[in-house]
C-alpha positions in Angstrom: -4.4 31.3 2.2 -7.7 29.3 4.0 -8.1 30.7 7.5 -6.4 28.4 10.1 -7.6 24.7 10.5 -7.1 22.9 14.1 -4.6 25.4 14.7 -1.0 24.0 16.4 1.6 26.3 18.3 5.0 25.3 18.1 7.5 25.6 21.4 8.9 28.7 19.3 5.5 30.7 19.7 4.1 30.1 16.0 0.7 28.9 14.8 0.0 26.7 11.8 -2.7 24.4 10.6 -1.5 21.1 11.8 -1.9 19.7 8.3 0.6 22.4 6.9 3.0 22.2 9.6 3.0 18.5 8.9 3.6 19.5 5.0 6.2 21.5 6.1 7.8 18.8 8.7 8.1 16.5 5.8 10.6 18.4 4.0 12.8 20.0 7.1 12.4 19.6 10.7 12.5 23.5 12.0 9.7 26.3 12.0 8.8 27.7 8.5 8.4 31.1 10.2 11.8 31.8 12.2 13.7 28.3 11.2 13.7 27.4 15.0 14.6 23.5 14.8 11.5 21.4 15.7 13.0 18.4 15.9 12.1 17.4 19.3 8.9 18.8 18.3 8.7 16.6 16.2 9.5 13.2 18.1 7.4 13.8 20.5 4.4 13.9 17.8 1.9 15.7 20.7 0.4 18.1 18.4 -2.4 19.7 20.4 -4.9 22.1 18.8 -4.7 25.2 20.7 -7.9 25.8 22.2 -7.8 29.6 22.3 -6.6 30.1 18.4 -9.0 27.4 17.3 -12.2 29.6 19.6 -11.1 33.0 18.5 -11.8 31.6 14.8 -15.1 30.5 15.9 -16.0 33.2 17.1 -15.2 35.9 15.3 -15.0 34.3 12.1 -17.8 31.6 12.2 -18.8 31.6 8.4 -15.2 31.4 7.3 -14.8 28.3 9.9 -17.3 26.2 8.7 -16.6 26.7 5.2 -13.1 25.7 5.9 -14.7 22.6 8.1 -16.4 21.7 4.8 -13.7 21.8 2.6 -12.1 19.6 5.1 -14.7 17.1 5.2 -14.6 16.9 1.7 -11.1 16.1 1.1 -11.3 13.8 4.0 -14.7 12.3 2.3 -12.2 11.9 -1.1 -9.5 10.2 0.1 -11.2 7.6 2.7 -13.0 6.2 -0.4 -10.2 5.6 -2.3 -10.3 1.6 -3.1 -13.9 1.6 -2.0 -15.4 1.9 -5.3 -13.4 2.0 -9.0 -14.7 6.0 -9.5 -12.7 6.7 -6.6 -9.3 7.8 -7.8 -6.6 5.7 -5.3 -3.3 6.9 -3.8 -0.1 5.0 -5.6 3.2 4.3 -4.0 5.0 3.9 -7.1 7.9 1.2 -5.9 7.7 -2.7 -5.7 5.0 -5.4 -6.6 2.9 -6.6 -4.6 0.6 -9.3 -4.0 -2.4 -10.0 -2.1 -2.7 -11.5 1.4 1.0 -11.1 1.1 2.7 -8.8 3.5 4.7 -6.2 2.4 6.9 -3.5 4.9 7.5 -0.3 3.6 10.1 2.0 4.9 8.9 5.9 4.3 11.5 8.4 4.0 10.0 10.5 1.2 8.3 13.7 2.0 5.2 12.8 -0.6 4.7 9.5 0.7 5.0 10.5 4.2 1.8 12.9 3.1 0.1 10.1 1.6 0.6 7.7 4.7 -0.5 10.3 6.8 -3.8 11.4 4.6 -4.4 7.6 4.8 -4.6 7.4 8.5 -6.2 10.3 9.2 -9.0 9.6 6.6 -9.2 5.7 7.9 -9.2 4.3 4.6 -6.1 2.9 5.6 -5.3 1.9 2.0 -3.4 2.9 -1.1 -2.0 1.0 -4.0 1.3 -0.3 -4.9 2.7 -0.4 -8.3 6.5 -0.8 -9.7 8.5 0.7 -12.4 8.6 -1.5 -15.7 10.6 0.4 -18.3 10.7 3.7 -16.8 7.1 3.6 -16.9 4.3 3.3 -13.7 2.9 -0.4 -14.4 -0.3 -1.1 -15.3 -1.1 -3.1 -13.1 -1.0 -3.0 -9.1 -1.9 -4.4 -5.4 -4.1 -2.3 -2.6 -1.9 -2.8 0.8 -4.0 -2.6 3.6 -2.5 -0.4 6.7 -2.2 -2.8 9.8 0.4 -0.6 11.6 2.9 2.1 11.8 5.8 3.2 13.6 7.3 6.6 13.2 11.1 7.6 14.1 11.9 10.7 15.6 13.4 12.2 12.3 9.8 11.8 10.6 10.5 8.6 8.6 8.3 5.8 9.7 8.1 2.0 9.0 5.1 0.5 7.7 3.1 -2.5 7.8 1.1 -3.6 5.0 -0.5 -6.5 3.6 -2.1 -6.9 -0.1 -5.4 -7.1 -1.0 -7.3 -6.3 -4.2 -6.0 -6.6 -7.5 -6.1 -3.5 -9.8 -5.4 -2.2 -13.5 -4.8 1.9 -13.6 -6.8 3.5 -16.2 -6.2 7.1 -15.5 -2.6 8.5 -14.1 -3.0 11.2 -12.3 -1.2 13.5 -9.3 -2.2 15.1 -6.3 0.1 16.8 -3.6 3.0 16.0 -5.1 2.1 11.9 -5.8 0.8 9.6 -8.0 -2.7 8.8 -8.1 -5.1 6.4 -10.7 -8.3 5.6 -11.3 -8.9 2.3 -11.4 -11.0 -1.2 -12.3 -10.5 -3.6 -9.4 -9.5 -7.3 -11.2 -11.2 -10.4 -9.9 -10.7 -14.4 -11.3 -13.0 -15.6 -14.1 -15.9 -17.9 -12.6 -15.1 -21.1 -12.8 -17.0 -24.0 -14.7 -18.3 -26.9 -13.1 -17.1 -29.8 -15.4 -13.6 -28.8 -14.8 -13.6 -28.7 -10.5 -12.0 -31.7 -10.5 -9.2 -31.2 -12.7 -8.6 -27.8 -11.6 -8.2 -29.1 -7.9 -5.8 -31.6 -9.1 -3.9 -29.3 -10.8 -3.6 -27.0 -7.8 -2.9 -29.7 -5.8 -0.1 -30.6 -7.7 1.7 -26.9 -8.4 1.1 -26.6 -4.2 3.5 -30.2 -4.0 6.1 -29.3 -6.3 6.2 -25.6 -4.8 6.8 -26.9 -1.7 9.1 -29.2 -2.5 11.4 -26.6 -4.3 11.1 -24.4 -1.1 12.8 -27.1 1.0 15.8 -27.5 -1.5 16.9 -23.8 -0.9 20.1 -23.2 1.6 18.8 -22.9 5.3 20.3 -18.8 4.9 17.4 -18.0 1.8 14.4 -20.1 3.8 15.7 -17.7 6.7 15.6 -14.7 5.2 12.5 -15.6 3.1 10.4 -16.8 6.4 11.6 -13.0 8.4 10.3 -11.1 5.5 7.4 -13.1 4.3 6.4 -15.2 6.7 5.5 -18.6 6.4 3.7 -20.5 3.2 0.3 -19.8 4.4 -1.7 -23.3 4.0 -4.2 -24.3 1.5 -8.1 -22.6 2.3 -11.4 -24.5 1.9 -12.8 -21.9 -0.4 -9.9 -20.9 -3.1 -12.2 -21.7 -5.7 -14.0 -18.7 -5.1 -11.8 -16.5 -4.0 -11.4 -13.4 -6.3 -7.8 -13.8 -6.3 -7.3 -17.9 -5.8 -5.3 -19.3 -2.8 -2.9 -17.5 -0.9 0.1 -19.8 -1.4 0.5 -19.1 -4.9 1.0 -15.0 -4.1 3.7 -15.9 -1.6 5.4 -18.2 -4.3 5.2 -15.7 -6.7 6.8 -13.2 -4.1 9.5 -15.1 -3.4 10.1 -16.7 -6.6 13.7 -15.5 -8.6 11.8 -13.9 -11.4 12.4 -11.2 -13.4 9.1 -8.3 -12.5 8.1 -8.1 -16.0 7.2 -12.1 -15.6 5.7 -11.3 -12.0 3.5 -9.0 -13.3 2.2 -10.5 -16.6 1.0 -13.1 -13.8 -0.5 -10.5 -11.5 -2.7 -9.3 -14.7 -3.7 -13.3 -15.5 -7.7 -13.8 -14.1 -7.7 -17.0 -15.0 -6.7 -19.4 -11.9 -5.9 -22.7 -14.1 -3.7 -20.3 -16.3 -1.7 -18.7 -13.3 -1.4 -22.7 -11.7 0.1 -23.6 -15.4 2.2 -20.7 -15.6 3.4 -21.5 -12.0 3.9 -24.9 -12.7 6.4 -24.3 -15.8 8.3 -21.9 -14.2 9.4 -24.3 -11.4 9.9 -27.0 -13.6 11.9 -24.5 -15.3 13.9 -23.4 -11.9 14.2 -27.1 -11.2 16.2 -28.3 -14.1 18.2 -25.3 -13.7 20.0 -26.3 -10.7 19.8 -30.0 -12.0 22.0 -29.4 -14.5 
């Protein structure tokens, strides 16, 4: 019952705060005063602040305004430093793996993660993290995707376009507004020693020739339909070594990879590059003698 916040009339004559209209929106496209349909309304997504409401409030209510301009601030504050730093509880979308620098599209129909894609925007932390379900339970471990675009449908549903950066493991489950939310430690490779460069690199080396070379084996239809979702195998950088989460051809292998998510995310945990490369390694020699014999 907070007095009204960048106050938005509807075309039926009614005045909300544009964040609870939006609330409301999620769930059913008509006015939650007289049920009028807002659908159009809602396409259009022009949602004005009405100058006069909003200037009334100021003026005769000026205390009450910037306390409620406060409280806004702060909840904006909140959730644009989610992924920032690990005291910052983050947003989850509790649905598929991901990896990072791997992209990942999301199609949002649900009413709590149309909130949470909104609140991410608006903020412009432009971030939340992605975990699956393993066993009926939330996994421990997860991916940040990083915001790069969205497009919303008339009906309120919107596609968007991630990509995955940091690693995480969730300490704390939590909730808020309807979805999940964690407190997490952000997971970055062991250092790596000196006296074993070289037969690290040669190692990598070779897992990056054999995972090519089982790429080009697949039928022409799976390399299509692998290259439209995921892209391309992105080439090998200068700098993997030390790169907090090792090169970015493994995470697309591992993406595209026929593996159970159980296995896919036992290698998410792994901070040890040589031990993900070996890991990698067995499973495609694995995959290879499957379809020899």
């Amino acid at each position: 019952m907070r007095i009204l916040w960048e106050p938005v009339t509807t075309p039926c004559g009614h005045s909300f705060c544009r964040f609870c209209l939006n609330r409301c929106l999620d769930h059913q496209p008509t006015c939650p005063l007289c049920k009028t349909s807002l659908a159009e309304f809602l396409a259009e997504r022009v949602q004005s602040v009405t100058v006069f409401v909003e200037l009334a409030i100021k003026t005769l209510f000026p205390r009450d305004y910037e306390e409620r301009k406060s409280v806004y601030m702060e909840e904006m504050e909140e959730l644009s430093n989610a992924g920032k730093d690990p005291k910052h509880v983050i947003p989850l979308f509790v649905c598929t793996l991901a990896y990072p620098t791997v992209p990942c599209p999301l199609h949002v129909f649900e009413p709590r993660y149309r909130l949470m894609i909104r609140q991410c925007m608006e903020s412009g932390s432009r971030q939340f993290g992605m975990c699956a379900y393993i066993d009926d339970n939330i996994a421990e471990f997860g991916t940040m995707l990083e915001i790069r675009d969205v497009q919303y449908f008339p009906d309120g549903r919107s596609v968007v376009d991630t990509i995955g950066s940091k690693r995480f493991r969730i300490l704390k489950k939590g909730e808020r507004d309807g979805y999940h939310t964690g407190a997490v430690e952000f997971l970055e490779d062991e250092p790596l020693l000196g006296e074993n460069l070289e037969s690290i690199k040669k190692l990598h080396d070779e897992v990056y020739k054999v995972s090519q070379a089982w790429f080009m084996r697949l039928p022409s239809d799976t390399k299509r339909q692998i290259l439209l979702h995921f892209g391309p195998m992105p080439p090998v950088e200068s700098n993997y070594l030390n790169s907090p989460n090792g090169p970015s051809w493994f995470w697309w292998m591992l993406a595209v990879l026929p593996l159970e998510p159980r296995s896919q995310l036992m290698i998410l945990s792994m901070t040890s590059l040589p031990r993900r490369l070996n890991t990698l390694y067995r499973v495609l020699l694995h995959l290879q003698s499957s379809i020899t014999t």
